[in-house]
C-alpha positions in Angstrom: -8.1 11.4 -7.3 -10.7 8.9 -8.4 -8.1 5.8 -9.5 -5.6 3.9 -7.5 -3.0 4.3 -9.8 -3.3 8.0 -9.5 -3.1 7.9 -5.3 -0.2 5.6 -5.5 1.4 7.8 -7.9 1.1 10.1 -5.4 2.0 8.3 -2.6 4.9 10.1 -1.7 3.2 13.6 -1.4 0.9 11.7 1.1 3.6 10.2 3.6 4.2 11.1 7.1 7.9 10.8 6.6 8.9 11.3 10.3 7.1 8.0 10.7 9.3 6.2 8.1 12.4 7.0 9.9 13.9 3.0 10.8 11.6 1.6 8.4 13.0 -0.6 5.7 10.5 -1.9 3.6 10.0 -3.7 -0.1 5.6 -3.9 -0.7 4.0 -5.1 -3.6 1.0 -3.7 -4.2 -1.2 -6.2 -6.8 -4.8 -4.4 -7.3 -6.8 -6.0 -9.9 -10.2 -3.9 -11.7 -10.0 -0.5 -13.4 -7.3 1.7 -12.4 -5.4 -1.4 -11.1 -2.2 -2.6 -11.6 1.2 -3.6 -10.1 3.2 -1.0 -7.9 6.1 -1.6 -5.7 6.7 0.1 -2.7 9.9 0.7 -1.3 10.2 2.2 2.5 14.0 3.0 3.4 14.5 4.9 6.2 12.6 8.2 5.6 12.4 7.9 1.9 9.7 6.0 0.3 9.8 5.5 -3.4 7.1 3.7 -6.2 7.7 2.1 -9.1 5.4 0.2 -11.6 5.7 -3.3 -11.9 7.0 -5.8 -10.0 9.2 -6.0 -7.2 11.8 -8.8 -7.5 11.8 -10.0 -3.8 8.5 -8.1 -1.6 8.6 -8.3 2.0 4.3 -8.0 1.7 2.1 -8.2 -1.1 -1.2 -6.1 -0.4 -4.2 -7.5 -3.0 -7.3 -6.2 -3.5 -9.5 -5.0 -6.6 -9.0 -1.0 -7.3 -12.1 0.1 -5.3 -11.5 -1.0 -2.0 -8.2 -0.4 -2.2 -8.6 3.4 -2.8 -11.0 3.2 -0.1 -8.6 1.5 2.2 -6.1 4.1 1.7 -8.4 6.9 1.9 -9.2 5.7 5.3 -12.8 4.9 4.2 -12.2 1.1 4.5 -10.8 -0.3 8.1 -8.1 -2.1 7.1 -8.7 -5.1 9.8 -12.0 -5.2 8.7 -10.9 -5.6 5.1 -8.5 -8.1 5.8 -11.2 -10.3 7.8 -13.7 -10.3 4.9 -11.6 -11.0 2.7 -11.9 -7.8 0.7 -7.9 -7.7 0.5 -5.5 -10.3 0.7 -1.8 -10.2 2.9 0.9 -12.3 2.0 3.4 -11.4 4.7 3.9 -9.9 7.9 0.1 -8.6 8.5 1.6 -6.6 11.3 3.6 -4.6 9.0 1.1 -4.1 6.4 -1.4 -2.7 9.7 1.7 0.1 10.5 2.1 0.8 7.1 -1.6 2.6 7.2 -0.2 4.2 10.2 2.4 6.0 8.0 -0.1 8.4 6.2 -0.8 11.9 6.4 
């Protein structure tokens, strides 16, 4: 996969879903550049689900341009690293965004 809009497509074949399990969780993801978009995110208790566009009330919006943010979720960027720079942008709970990393495969 060389796009973002491909991985997160895909997102779901790429979830740990035994880690979802008590998770209840509405992301926006907003990536700007080629292969960007808008994708929404939705975390419910072991299922996780993606839809294009916008959510109508996200509990976290994760920004960044299409590059890093197929990095970041190829584990190629450290997300706290990324954050700190400035290279992606939380609005939210930043602890939340940091578990939902945790939730891959």
């Amino acid at each position: 996969m060389e796009k973002f809009s491909d991985l997160i497509n895909n997102l779901p074949d790429q979830i740990d879903y035994n880690k979802t399990k008590g998770i209840h969780s509405l992301i926006q993801f907003s990536i700007s550049g080629e292969g960007g978009g808008e994708w929404g995110v939705t975390i419910d208790d072991g299922t996780v689900s993606i839809e294009a566009g916008q959510l109508l009330k996200p509990e976290l919006i994760i920004k960044a341009s299409a590059d890093d943010a197929l990095k970041l979720v190829r584990g190629e960027l450290n997300p706290v690293g990324a954050f700190m720079s400035g290279k992606i942008k939380i609005v939210g709970d930043i602890a939340q965004a940091m578990r939902l990393f945790n939730l891959l495969k």
